[in-house]
KEKOL-732032 format. One record per residue: residue in three letters; x, y, z of N, C-alpha, C in turn. Coordinates in Angstrom, 2 decimals, decimal comma. Each point is the difference from the previous one (the first is absolute). Layout:
N
+-------+---------+---------+---------+---------+---------+---------+---------+---------+---------+
! guvex !    n_xx !    n_yy !    n_zz !   ca_xx !   ca_yy !   ca_zz !    c_xx !    c_yy !    c_zz !
+-------+---------+---------+---------+---------+---------+---------+---------+---------+---------+
!   ALA !       X !       Y !       Z !       X !       Y !       Z !       X !       Y !       Z !
...
+-------+---------+---------+---------+---------+---------+---------+---------+---------+---------+
! end
This chain:
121
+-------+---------+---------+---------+---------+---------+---------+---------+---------+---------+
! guvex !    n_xx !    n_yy !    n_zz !   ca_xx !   ca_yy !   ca_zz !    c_xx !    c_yy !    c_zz !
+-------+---------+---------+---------+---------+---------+---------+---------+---------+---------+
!   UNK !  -10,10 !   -3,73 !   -2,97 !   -0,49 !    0,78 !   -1,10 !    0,32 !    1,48 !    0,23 !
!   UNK !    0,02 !    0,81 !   -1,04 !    0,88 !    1,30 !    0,47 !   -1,33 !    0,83 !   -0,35 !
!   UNK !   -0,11 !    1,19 !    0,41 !   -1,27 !    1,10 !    0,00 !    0,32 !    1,04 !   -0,89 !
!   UNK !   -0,71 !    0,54 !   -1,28 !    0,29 !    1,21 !   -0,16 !   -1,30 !    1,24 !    0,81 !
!   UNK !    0,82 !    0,64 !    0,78 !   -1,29 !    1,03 !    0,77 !    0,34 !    1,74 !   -1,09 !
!   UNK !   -1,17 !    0,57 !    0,31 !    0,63 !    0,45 !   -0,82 !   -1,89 !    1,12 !    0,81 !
!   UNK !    0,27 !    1,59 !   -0,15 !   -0,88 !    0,77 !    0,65 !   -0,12 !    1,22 !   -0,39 !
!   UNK !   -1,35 !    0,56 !   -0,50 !   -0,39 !    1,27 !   -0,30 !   -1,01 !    0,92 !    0,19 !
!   UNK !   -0,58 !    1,28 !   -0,05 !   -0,85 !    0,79 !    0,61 !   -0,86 !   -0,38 !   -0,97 !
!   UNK !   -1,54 !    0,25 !    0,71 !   -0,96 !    0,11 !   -1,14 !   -0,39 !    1,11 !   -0,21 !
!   UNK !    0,01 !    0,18 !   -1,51 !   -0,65 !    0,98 !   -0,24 !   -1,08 !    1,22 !    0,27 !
!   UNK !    0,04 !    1,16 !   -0,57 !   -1,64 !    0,65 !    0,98 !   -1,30 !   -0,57 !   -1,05 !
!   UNK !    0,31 !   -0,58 !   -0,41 !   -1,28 !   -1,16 !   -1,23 !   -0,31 !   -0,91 !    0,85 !
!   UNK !    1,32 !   -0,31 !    0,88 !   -0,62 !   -1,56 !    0,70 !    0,79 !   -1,13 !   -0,85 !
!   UNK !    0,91 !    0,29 !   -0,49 !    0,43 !   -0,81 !   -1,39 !    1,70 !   -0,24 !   -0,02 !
!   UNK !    0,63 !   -1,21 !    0,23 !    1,08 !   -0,60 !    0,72 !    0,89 !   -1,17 !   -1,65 !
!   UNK !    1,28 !    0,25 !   -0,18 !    0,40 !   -1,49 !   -0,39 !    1,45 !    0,38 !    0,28 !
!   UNK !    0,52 !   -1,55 !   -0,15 !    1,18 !   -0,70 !    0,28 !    0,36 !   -0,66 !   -0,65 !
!   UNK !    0,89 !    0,11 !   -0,67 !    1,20 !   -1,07 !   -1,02 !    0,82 !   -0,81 !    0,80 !
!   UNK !   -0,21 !   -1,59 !   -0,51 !    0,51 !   -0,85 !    0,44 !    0,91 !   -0,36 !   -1,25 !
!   UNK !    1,54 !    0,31 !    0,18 !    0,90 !   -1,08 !   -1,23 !    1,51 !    0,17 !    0,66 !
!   UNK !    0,32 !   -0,37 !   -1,24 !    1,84 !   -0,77 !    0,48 !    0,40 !    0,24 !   -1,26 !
!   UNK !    1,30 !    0,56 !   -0,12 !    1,01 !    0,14 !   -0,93 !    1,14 !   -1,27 !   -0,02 !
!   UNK !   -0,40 !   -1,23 !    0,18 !    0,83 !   -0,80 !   -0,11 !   -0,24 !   -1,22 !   -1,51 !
!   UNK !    0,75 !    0,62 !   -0,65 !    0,29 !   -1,16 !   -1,24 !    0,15 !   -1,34 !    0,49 !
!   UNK !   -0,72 !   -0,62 !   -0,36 !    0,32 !   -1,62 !    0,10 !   -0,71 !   -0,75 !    1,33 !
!   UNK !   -1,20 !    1,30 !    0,43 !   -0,32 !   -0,98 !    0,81 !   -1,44 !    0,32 !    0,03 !
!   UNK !   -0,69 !   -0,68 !    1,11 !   -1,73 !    0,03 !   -0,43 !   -0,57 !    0,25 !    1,88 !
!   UNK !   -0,58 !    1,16 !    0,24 !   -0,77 !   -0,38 !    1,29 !   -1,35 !   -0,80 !    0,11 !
!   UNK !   -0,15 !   -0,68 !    0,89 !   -1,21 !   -0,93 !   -0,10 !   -1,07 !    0,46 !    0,97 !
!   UNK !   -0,41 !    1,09 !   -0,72 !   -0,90 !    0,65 !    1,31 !   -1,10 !   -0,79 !    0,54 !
!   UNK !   -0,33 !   -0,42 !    1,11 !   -0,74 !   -0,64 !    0,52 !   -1,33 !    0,49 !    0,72 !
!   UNK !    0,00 !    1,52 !    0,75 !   -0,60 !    0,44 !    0,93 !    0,54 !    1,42 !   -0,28 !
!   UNK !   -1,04 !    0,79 !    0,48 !    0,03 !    1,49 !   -0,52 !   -1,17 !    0,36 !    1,21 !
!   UNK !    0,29 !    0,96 !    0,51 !   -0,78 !    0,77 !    1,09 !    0,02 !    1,44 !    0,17 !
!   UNK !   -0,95 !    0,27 !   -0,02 !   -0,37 !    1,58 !   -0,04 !   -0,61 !    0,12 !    0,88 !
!   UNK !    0,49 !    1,84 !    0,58 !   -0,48 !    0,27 !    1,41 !    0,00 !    1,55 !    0,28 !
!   UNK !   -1,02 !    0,38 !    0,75 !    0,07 !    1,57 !    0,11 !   -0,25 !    0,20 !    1,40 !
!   UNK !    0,06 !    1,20 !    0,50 !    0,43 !   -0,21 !    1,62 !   -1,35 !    0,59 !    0,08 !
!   UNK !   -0,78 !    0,48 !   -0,48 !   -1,61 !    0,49 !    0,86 !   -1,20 !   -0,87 !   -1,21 !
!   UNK !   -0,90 !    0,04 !    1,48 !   -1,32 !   -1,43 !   -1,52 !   -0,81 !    1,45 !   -0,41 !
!   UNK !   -0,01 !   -0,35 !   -1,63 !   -0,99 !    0,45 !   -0,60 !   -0,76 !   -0,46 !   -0,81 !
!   UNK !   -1,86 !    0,19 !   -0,46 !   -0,56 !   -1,01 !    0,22 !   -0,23 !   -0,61 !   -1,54 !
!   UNK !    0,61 !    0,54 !   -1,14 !    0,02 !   -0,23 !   -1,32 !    1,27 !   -0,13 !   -0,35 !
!   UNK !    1,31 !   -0,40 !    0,40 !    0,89 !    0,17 !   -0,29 !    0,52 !   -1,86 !   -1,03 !
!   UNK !    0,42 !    0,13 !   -0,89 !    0,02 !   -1,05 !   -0,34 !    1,75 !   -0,50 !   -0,70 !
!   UNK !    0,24 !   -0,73 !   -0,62 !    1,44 !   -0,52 !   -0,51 !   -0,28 !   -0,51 !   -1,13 !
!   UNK !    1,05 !   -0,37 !   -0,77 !    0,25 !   -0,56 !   -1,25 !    1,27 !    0,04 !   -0,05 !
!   UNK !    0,53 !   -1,16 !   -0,79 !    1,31 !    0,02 !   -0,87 !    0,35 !   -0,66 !   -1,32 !
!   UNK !    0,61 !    1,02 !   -0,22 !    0,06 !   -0,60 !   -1,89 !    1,79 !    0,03 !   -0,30 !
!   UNK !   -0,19 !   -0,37 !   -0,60 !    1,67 !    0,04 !   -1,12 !    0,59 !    0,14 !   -1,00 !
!   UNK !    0,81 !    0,55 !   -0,01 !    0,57 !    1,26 !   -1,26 !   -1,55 !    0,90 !   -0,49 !
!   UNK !   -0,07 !    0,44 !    0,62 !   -1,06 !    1,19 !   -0,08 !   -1,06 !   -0,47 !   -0,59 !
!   UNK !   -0,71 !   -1,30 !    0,11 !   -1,26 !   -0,05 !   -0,81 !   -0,73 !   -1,42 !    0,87 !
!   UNK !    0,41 !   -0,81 !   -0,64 !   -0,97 !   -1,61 !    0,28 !    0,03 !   -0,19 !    1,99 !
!   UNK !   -0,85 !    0,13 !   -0,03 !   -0,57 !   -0,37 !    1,51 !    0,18 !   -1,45 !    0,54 !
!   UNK !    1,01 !   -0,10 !    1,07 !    0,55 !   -0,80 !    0,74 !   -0,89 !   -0,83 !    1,02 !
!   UNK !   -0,53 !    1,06 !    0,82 !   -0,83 !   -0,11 !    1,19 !   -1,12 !    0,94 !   -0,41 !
!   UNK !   -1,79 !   -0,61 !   -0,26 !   -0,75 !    1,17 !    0,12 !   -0,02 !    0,62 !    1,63 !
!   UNK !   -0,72 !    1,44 !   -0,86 !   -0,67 !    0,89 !    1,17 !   -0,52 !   -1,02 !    1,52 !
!   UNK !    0,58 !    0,51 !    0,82 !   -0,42 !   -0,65 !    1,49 !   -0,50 !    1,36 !    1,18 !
!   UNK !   -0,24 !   -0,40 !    0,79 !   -0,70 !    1,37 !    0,62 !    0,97 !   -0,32 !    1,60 !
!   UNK !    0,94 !    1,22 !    0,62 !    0,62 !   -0,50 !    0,98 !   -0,62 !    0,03 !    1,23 !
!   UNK !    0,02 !   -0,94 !    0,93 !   -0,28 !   -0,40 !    0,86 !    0,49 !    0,70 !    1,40 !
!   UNK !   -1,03 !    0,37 !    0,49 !    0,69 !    0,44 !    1,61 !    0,59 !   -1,07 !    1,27 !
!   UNK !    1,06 !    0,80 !    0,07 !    0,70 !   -1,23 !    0,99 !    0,13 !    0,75 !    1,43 !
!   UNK !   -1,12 !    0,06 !    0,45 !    0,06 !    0,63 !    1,34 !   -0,26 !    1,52 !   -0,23 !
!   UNK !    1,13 !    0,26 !    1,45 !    0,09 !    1,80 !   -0,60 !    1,26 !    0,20 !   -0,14 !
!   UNK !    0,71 !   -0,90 !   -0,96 !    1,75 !    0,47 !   -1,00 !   -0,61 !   -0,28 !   -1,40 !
!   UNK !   -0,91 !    1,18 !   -0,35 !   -0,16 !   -0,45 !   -1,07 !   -0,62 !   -0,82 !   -0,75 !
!   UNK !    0,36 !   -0,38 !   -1,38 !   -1,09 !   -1,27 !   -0,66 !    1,17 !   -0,99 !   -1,47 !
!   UNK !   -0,53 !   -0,67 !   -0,21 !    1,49 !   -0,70 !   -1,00 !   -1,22 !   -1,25 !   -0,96 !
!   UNK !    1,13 !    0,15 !   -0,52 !   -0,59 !   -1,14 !   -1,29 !    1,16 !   -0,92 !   -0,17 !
!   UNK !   -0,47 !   -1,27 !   -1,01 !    1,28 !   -0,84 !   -0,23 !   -0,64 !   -1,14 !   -0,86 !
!   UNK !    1,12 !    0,27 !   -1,51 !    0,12 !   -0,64 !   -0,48 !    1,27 !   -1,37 !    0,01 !
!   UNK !   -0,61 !   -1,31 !   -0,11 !    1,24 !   -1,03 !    0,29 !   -0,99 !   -1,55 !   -1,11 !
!   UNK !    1,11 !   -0,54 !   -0,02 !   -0,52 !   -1,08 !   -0,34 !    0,04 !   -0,53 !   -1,54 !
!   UNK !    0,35 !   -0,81 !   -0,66 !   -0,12 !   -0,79 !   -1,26 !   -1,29 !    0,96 !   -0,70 !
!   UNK !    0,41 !    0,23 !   -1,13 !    1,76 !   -0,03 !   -0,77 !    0,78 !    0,90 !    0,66 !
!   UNK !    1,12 !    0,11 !    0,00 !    1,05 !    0,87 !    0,40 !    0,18 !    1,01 !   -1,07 !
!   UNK !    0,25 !    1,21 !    0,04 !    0,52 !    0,96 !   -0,70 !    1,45 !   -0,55 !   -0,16 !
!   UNK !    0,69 !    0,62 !   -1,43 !    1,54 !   -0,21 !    0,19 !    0,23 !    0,84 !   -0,64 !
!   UNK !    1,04 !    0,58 !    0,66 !    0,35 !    1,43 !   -0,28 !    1,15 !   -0,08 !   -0,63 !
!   UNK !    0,38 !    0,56 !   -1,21 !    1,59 !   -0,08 !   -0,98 !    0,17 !    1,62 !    0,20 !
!   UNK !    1,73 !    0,04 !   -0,20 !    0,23 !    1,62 !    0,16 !   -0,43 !    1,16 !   -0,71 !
!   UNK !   -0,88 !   -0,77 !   -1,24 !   -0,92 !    1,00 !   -1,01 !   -1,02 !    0,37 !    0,40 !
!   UNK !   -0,50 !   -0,59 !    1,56 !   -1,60 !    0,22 !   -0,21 !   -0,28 !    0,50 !    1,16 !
!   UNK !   -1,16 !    0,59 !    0,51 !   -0,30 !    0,86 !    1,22 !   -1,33 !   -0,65 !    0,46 !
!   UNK !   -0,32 !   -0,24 !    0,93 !   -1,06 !   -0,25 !    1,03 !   -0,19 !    1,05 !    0,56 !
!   UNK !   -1,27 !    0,65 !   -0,19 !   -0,67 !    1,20 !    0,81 !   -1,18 !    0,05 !    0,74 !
!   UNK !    0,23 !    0,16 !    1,63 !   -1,06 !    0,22 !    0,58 !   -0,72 !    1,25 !    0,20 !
!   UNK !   -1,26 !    0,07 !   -0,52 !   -1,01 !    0,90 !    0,56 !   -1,05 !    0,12 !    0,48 !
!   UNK !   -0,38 !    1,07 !    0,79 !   -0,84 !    0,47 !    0,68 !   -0,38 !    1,12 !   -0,40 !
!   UNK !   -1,93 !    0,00 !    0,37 !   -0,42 !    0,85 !   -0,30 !   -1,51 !    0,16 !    0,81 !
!   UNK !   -0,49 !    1,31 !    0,60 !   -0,38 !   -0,14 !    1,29 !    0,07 !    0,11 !    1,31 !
!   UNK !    1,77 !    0,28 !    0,00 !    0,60 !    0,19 !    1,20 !   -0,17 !    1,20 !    0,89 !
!   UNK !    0,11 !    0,64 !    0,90 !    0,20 !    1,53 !    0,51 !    1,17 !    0,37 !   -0,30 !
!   UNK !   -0,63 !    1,09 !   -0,58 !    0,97 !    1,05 !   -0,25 !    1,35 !    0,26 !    1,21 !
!   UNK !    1,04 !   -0,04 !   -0,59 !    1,52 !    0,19 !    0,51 !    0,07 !   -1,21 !    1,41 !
!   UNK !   -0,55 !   -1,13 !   -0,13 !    0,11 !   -1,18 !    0,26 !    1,43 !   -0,99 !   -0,65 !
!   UNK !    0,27 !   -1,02 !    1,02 !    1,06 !   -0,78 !   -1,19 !   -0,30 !   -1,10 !   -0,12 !
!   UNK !    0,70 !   -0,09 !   -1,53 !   -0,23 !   -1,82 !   -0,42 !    1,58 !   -0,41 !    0,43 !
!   UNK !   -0,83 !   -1,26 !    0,40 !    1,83 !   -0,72 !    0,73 !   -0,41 !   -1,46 !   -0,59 !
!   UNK !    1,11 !   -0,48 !   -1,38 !   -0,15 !   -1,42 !   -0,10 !    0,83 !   -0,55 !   -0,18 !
!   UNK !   -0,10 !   -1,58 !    0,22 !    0,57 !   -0,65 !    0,43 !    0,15 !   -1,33 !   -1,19 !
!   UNK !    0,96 !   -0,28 !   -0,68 !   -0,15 !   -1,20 !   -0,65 !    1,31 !   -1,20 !    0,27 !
!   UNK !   -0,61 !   -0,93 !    0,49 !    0,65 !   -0,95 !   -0,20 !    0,37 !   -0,92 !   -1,07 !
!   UNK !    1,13 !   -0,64 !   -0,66 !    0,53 !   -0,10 !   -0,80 !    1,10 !   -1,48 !    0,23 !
!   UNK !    0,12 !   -0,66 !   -1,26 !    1,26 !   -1,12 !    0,02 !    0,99 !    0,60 !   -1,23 !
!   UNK !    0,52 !    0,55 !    0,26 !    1,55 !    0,16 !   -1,12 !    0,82 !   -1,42 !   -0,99 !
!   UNK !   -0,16 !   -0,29 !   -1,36 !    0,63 !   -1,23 !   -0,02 !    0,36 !    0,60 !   -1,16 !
!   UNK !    1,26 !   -0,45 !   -0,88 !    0,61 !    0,21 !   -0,83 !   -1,18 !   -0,33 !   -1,51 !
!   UNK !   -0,09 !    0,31 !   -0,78 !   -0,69 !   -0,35 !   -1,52 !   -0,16 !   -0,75 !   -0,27 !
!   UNK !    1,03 !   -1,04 !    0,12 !    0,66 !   -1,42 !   -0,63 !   -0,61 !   -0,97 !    0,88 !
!   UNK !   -0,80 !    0,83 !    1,26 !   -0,60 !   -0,86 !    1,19 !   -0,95 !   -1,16 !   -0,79 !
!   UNK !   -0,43 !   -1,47 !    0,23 !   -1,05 !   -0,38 !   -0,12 !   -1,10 !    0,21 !   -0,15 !
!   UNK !   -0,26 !    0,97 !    1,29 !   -1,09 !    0,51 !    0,53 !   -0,98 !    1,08 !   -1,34 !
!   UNK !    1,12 !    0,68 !   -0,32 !   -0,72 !    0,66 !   -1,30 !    0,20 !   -0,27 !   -0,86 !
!   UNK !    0,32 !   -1,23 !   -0,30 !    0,14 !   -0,42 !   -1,37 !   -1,33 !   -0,46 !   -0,41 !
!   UNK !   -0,09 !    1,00 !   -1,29 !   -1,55 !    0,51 !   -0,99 !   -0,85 !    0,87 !    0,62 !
!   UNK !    0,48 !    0,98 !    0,99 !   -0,36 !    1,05 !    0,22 !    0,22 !    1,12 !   -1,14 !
+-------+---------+---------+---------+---------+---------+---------+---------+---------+---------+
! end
């Protein structure tokens, strides 16, 4: 399965996102798993992701401390998102420390349109 990673500062709000898409005609990503992560824990910091700027994908989750690297969240699991080259998957955060980074991570299956798999997607 191939990864899109993809990493940015947070805001001095505390306030983080990331565009997930592909400019490829004719084909569909099958996002499976999506992970969000910031390198220091803070204690309200939370996630969401929606697509093409509105309908909510994954609600609000609150990220989790993973030791001391930080804290992460993760969305995975049925249904799958599927991503066409029109549309954007965006992760955010909000909550974070200031000039902190979001680093995420989505895993993904690439299959042509015509695939089975999305047929009546």
């Amino acid at each position: 399965m191939p990864d899109f990673l993809g990493q940015t500062r947070i805001s001095a709000a505390g306030t983080a996102s990331i565009d997930i898409s592909h400019q490829k005609n004719g084909i569909v990503w099958i996002i499976e798993q999506v992970t969000s992560q910031t390198g220091r824990i803070s204690s309200a910091c939370t996630t969401w992701i929606t697509i093409n700027g509105g309908s909510v994908v994954a609600p609000s989750a609150a990220l989790t401390p993973i030791g001391t690297g930080g804290q992460a969240a993760t969305a995975a699991g049925l249904p799958y998102v599927y991503l066409n080259a029109s549309d954007i998957l965006t992760v955010n955060v909000q909550g974070a420390l200031a000039a902190d980074t979001l680093t995420i991570r989505a895993q993904y299956m690439e299959v042509l349109s015509t695939d089975p798999l999305v047929r009546g997607r």
